[in-house]
C-alpha positions in Angstrom: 78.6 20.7 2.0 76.2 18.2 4.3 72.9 18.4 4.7 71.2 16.2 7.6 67.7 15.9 8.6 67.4 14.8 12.4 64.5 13.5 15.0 65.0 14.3 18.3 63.4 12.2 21.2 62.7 12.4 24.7 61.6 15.4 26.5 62.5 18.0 23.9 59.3 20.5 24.0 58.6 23.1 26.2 62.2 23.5 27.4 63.2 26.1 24.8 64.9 23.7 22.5 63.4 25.1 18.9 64.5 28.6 19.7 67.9 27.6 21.2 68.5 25.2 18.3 67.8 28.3 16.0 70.7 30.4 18.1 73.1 27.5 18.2 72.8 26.7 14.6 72.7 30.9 13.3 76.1 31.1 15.1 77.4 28.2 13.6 76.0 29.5 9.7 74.1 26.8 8.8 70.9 27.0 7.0 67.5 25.4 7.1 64.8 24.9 10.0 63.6 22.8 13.1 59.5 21.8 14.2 58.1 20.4 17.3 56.0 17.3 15.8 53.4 16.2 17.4 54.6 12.6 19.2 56.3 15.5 21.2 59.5 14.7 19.2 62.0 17.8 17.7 62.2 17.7 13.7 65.2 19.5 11.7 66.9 19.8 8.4 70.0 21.7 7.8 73.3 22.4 6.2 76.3 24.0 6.2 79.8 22.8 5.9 80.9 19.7 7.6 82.5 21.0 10.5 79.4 23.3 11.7 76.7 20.8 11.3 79.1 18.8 13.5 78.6 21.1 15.9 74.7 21.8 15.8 74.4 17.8 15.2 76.6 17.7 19.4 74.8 20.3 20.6 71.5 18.9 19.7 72.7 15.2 21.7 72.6 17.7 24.4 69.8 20.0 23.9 69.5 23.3 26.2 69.2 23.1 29.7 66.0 21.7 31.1 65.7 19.2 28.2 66.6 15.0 28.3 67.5 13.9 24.8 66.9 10.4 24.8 68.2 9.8 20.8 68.7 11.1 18.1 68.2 9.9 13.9 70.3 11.1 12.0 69.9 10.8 7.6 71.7 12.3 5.7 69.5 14.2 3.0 70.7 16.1 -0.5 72.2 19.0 -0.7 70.1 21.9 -2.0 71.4 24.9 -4.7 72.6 27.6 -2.1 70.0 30.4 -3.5 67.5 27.7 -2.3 67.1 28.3 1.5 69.0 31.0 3.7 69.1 32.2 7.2 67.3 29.0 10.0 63.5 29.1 10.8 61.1 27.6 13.5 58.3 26.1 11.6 55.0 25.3 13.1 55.1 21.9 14.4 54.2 19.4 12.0 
């Protein structure tokens, strides 16, 4: 089990990338939630096993279409008890 929590940068708002991330990330069963912030940055936490946060962590390099990721932070974070969190939210940008 991996847990990350990741900062997007560059032009990562208003392109659809919250909702998409939200898709990309149920599909691969991860759990936990992504924010606009508001240097105009994209702000997410998540888990899952290490193989689909793999995958959200690519597709987020990449972002949907219309978006330019210029980097990305990656930390890893702790773990949380798995009756803690289920299912991914869009939170209200922070």
């Amino acid at each position: 089990m991996r847990r990350v929590h990741v900062i997007v940068s560059g032009d990562v708002q208003g392109v659809g990338y919250r909702y998409t991330m939200k898709i990309v990330a149920m599909e691969a069963g991860v759990v936990g939630w992504v924010r606009n912030r508001r240097d105009g940055s994209v702000e997410a936490e998540f888990e899952g096993d290490d193989g689909p946060v793999d995958e959200v962590l690519a597709w987020m390099a990449e972002g949907p279409p219309g978006s330019q990721v210029t980097g990305a932070q990656v930390t890893d974070a702790s773990p949380r008890s798995p009756s803690a969190e289920s299912g991914f939210e869009v939170l209200r940008t922070a």
